[in-house]
DRENSEVO-59685 format. One line per field, with one value per residue (C-alpha): residue number from 1; residue in one letter; x, y, z. Coordinates in steps of 0.2 Angstrom, whole numbers, plus 5000, padded with zeros to 4 digits. Layout:
BEGIN
num	(NUM,...)
residu	(A,...)
east	(X,...)
north	(Y,...)
up	(Z,...)
REM end
This chain:
BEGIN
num	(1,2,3,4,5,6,7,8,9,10,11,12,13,14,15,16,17,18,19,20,21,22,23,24,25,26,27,28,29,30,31,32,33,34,35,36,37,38,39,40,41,42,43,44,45,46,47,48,49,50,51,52,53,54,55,56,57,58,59,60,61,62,63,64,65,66,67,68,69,70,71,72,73,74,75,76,77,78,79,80,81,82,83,84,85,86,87,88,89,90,91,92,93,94,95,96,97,98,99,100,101,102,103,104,105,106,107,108,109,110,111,112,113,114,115,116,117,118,119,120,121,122,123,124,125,126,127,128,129,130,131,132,133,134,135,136,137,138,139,140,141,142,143,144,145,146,147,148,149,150,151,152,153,154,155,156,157,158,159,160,161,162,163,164,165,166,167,168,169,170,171,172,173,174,175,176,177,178,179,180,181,182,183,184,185,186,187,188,189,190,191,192,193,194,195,196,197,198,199,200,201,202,203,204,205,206,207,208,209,210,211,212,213,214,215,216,217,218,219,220,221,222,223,224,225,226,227,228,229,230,231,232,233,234,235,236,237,238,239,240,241,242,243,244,245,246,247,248,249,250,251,252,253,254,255,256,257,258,259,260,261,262,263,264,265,266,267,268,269,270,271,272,273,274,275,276,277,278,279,280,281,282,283,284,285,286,287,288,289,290,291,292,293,294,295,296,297,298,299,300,301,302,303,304,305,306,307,308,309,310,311,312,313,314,315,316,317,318,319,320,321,322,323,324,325,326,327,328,329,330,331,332,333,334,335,336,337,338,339,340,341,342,343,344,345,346,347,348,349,350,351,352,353,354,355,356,357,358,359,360,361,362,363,364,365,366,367,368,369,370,371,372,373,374,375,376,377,378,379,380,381,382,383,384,385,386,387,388,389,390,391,392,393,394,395,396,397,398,399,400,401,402,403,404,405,406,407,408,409,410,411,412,413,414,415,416,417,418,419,420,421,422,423,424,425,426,427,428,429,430,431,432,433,434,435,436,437,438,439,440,441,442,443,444,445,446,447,448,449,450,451,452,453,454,455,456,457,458,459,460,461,462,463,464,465,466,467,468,469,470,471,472,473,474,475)
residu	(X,X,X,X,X,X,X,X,X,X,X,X,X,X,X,X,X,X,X,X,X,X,X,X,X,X,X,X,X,X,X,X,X,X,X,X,X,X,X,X,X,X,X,X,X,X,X,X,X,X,X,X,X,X,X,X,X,X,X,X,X,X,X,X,X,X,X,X,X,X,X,X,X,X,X,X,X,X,X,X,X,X,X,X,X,X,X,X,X,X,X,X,X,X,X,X,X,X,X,X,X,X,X,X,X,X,X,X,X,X,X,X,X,X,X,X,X,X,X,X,X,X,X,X,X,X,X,X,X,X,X,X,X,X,X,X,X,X,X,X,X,X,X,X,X,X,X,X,X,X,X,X,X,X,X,X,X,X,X,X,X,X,X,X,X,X,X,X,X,X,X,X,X,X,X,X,X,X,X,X,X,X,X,X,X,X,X,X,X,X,X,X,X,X,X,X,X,X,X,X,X,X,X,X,X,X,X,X,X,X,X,X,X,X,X,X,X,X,X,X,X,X,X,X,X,X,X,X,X,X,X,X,X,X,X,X,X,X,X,X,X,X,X,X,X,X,X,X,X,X,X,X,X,X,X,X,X,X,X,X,X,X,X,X,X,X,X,X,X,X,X,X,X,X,X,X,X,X,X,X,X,X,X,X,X,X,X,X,X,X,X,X,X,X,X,X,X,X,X,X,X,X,X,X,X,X,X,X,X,X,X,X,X,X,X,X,X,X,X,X,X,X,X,X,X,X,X,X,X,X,X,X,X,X,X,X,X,X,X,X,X,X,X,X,X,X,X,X,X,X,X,X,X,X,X,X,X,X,X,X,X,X,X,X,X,X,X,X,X,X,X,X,X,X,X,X,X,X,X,X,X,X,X,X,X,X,X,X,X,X,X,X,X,X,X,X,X,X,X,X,X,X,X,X,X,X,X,X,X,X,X,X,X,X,X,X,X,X,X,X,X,X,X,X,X,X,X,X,X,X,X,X,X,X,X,X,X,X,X,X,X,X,X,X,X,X,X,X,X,X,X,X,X,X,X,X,X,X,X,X,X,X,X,X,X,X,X,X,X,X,X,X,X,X,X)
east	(4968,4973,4979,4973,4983,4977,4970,4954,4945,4941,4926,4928,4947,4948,4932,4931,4944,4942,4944,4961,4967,4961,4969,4986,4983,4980,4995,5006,4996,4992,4972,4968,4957,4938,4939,4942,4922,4918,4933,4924,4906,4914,4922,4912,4909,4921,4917,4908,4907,4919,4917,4933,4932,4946,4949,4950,4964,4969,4982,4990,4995,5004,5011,5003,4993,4976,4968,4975,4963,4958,4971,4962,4968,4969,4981,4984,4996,4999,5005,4988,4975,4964,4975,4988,4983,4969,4970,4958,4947,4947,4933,4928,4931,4942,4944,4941,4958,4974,4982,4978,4989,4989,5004,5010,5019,5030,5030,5045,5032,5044,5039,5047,5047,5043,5027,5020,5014,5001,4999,4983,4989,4995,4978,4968,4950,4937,4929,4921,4926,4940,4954,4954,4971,4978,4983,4971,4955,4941,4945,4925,4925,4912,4911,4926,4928,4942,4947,4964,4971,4981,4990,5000,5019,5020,5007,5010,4999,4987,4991,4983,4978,4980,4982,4992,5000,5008,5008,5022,5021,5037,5044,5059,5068,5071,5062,5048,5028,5022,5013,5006,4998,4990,4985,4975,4980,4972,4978,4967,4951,4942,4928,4911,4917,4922,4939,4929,4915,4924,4933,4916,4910,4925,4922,4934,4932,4942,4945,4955,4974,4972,4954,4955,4932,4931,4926,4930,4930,4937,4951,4954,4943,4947,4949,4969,4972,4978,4989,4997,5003,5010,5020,5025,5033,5042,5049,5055,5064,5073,5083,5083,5084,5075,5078,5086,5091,5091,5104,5110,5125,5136,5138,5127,5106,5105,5092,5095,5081,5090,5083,5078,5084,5069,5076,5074,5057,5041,5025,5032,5019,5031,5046,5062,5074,5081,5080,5097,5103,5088,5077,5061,5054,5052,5066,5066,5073,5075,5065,5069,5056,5064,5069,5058,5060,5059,5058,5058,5049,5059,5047,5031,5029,5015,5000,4984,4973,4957,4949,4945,4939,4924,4913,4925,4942,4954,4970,4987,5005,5007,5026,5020,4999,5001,5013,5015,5025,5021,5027,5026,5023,5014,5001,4995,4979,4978,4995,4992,5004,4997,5000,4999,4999,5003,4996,5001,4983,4979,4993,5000,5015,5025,5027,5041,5031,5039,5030,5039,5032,5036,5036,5033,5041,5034,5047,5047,5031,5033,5023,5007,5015,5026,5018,5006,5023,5027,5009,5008,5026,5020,5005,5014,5026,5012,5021,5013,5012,5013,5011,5021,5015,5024,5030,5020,5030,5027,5033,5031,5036,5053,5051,5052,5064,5054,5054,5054,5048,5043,5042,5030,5028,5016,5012,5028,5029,5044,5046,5051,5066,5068,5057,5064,5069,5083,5093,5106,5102,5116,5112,5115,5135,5133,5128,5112,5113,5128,5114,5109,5127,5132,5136,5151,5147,5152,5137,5126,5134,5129,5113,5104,5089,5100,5098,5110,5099,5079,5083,5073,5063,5072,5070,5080,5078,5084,5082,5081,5078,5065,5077,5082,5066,5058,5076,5078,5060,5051,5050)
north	(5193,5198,5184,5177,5182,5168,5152,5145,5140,5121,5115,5098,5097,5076,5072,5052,5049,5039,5038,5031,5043,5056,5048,5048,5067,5074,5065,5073,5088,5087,5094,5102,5092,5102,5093,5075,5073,5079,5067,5053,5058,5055,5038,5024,5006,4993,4989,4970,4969,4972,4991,5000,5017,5032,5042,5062,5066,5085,5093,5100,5085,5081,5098,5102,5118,5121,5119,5102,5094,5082,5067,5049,5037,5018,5009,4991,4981,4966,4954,4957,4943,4945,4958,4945,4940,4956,4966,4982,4988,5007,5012,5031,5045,5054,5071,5088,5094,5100,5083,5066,5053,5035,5032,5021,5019,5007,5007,5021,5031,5031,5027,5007,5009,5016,5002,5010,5027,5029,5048,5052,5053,5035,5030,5019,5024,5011,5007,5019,5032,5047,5051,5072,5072,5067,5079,5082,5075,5087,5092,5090,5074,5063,5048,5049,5033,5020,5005,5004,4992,4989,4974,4969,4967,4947,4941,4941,4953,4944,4944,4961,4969,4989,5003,4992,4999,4989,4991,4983,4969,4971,4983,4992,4992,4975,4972,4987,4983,4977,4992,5000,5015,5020,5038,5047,5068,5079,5098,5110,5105,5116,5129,5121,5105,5095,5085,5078,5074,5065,5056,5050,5044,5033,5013,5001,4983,4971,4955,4939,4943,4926,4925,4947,4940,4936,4948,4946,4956,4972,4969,4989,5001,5021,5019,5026,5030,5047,5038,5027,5042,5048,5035,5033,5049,5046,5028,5038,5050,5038,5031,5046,5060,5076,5091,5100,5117,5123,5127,5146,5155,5162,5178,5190,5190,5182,5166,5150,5138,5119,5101,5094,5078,5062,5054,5070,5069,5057,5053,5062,5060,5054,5040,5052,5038,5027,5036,5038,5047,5056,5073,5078,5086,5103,5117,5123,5140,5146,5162,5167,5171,5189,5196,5202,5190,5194,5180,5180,5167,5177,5168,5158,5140,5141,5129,5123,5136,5126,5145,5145,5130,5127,5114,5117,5115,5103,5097,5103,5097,5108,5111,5111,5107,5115,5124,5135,5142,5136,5140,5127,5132,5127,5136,5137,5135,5116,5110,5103,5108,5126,5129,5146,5145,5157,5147,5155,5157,5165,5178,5196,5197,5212,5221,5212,5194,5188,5182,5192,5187,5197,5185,5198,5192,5186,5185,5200,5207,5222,5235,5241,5257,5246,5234,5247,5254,5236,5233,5248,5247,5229,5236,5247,5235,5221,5209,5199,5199,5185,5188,5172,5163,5163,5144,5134,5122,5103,5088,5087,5107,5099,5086,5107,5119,5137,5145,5131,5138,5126,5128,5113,5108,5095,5087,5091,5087,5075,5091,5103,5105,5119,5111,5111,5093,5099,5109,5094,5083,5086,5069,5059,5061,5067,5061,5069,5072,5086,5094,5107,5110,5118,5137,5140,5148,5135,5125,5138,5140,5121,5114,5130,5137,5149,5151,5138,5123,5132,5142,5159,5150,5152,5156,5167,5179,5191,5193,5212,5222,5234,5248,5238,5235,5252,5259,5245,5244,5262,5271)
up	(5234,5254,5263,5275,5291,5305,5303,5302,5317,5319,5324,5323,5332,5335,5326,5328,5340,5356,5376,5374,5362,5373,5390,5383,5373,5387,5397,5386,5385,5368,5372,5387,5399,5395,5377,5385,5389,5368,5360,5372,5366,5347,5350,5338,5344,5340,5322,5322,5301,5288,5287,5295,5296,5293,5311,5302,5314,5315,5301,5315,5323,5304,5305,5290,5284,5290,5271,5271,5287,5290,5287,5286,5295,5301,5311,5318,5326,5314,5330,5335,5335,5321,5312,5303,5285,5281,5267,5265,5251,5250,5237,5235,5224,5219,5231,5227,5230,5222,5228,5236,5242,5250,5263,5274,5286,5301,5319,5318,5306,5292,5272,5270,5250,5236,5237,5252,5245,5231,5223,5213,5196,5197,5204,5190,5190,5191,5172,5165,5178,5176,5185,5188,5192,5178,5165,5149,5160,5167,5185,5191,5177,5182,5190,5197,5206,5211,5221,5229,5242,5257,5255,5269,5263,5270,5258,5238,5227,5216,5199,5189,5207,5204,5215,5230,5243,5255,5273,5284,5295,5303,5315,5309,5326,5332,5348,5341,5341,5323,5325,5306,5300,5283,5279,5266,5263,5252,5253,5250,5246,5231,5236,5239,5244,5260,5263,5280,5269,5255,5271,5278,5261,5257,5263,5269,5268,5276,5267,5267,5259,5253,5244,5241,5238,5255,5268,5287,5303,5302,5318,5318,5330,5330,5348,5351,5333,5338,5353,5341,5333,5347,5354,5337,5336,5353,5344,5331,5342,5352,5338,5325,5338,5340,5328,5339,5327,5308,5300,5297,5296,5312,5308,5297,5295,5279,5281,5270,5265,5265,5262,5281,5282,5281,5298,5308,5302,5306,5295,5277,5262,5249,5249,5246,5248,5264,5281,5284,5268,5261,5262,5261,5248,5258,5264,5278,5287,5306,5308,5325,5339,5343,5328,5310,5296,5278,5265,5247,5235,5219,5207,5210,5199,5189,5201,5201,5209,5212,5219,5200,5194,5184,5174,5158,5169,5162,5173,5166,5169,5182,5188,5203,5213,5228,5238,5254,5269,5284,5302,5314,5332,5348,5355,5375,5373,5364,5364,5347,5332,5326,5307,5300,5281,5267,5254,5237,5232,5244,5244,5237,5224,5222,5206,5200,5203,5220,5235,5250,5267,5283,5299,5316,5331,5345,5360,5363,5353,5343,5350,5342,5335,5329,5320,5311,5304,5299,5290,5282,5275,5268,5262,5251,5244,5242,5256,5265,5284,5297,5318,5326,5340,5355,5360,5372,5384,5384,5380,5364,5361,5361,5346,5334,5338,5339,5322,5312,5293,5281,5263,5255,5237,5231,5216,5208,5188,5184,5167,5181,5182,5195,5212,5230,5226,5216,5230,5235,5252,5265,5271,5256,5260,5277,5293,5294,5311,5308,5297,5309,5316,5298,5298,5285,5267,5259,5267,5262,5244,5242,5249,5250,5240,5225,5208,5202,5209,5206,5192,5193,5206,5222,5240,5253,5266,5279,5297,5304,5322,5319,5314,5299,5294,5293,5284,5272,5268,5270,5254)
REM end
């Protein structure tokens, strides 16, 4: 299959947001002015029963792939009046997607505990109902309901309660906002279905943490939900800093894919461990603005390609659900995070198996002679073919540093033994903040993607003028 070689357009950008999301968006020149009138038109009225509603809020601002919109979310501020003591009822169905996962999250938008996320597979389906992501059941199994809670982390869990996850009620930085936020991800959602529908259809209850049968007000509105984020964001900057670089090597073009360190980071979808000496479960590379980069997947992990489900479909122990390469860059004309996905199900393998990508530069731009040369050479060695964005300025252009590549895997089995999760986390022994400052071989020999650490499975790449590309590549 031909990839797909620029995102899909969005029609429904900040669906659901409200006037004071839209104030401060455009304060930080998130969205440009003309969409301010359309995110106010959306707003809902402050909810006056115990229905809350998810804001969808845009994949983009999550810096995640396109296929993965929208992200649900709800936030509140538990000093709050009317906030303190509620728990929320989450009924729904299971989504049509390769994975699903409850998170939430602190004032500092980082993952308190193990407690506070909740993936699909663990979810217990409602009596009589299946769970699709669990292996051996039927992927479209019907029904294919659940219940899950969010429990606020200051009240005890009632005895036998199942699919709990907490939600703090305490700011991690003393003196910070009590400020909350729960999120619901699916990433990529199977053909013929919609993640913004399953979203809509989902219901939130609020109810009393201390009689769970007792309904009450739902204290949480949609209005700011995307501003919360924000500020959020800044809040975690100011005590964790700003990714300021990636580390690569100081001489030579070889590029490195290495753990990115979970306090460089805001609003991950998994608990890896405490902020200060844990990684994410993604690796990540510099793929610089000016030059060609060249990487190389050198075997792809058996997935779950939903492209090809059908009635008789039965969920396997995947080694891994999902994965993909992502570059993360700003773009002039919304200011909001743009994603440019190579999703591997959507990609070309070369003849041996491996998924090469080709990332063109975009400061300066090859020319249009050129970049035919570079397609058609692609073409003929079955690579695939990226154009990068040039970067936007901004404020918040400085929280990524240009040519941030990311390479995400989800839904990883606990039987694979070979996942990004197994190349070593420079910031379990280190201060994650040298992270980015590391250039010597033995760094490299280390924490980098190789076959010691992923087996067959590896990634690497190399970064070349245009010159180098055409005599290393032409055949």
């Amino acid at each position: 299959m031909r990839i797909h070689l620029t995102p899909r357009k969005r029609g429904r950008r900040l669906a659901g947001a409200a006037v004071a999301m839209s104030a401060l968006a455009m304060m930080l020149g998130l969205i440009p002015s003309a969409s301010a009138h359309t995110v106010a038109r959306a707003a809902p009225a402050a909810p006056t029963s115990s229905r809350c509603l998810f804001a969808p809020t845009p994949a983009q601002f999550w810096v995640l792939d396109p296929a993965a919109t929208p992200v649900g979310l709800i936030h509140g501020n538990y000093n709050r009046r009317g906030e303190k003591g509620v728990a929320y009822k989450v009924t729904g169905q299971f989504t049509h997607s390769t994975t699903m996962v409850f998170t939430s999250y602190n004032n500092l938008e980082n993952i308190v505990g193990p407690g506070y996320s909740l993936n699909d597979a663990k979810i217990i389906p409602d009596p009589g109902s299946v769970n699709p992501f669990v292996p051996g059941t039927r992927v479209e199994g019907t029904p294919r309901n659940f219940t899950a809670w969010f429990w606020p982390d200051d009240t005890p869990v009632p005895a036998g309660l199942q699919n709990v996850v907490l939600y703090p009620t305490k700011p991690e930085n003393p003196g910070g906002t009590a400020r909350w936020t729960m999120t619901l991800r699916m990433y990529k959602t199977q053909p013929g279905f919609s993640a913004l529908a399953a979203l809509r259809a989902m219901k939130i209850t609020a109810v009393s943490a201390a009689n769970p049968s007792t309904a009450v007000r739902c204290p949480l509105t949609v209005a700011g939900t995307l501003a919360s984020q924000i500020a959020a964001l800044f809040a975690h900057k100011s005590v964790y800093g700003t990714i300021n670089k990636i580390p690569e090597p100081a001489t030579g073009n070889k590029l490195y894919f290495t753990r990115f360190p979970t306090a460089l980071g805001a609003g991950l979808d998994g608990y890896p461990g405490p902020v200060v000496n844990s990684c994410a479960q993604y690796l990540t590379t510099h793929t610089p603005l000016n030059m060609i980069s060249v990487t190389d997947l050198h075997k792809v992990a058996p997935y779950f390609n939903n492209d090809l489900v059908t009635p008789a479909s039965v969920m396997k122990d995947y080694p891994i659900r999902y994965q993909s390469f992502t570059i993360s860059l700003f773009t002039t004309n919304t200011r909001l995070y743009k994603s440019v996905s190579v999703n591997t199900d959507n990609a070309v393998y070369t003849s041996d198996g491996s998924f090469v990508t080709v990332w063109l530069p975009s400061d300066p731009k090859l020319s249009t002679s050129q970049i035919a040369q570079v397609r058609n050479i692609a073409a003929a060695n079955n690579f695939n073919v990226i154009q990068l964005a040039p970067p936007a300025k901004g404020p918040l252009s400085k929280q990524i540093p240009d040519g941030w590549l990311v390479w995400r895997q989800k839904g990883i089995s606990s039987s694979f033994p070979f996942s990004n999760t197994n190349v070593p986390c420079w910031a379990t022994n280190h201060n994650y903040k040298t992270w980015g400052d590391q250039t010597s071989p033995a760094f490299f020999a280390k924490y980098a993607s190789n076959p010691r650490n992923m087996g067959p499975y590896y990634g690497d790449g190399v970064k070349l003028n245009f010159a180098q590309f055409i005599s290393r590549y032409s055949k």
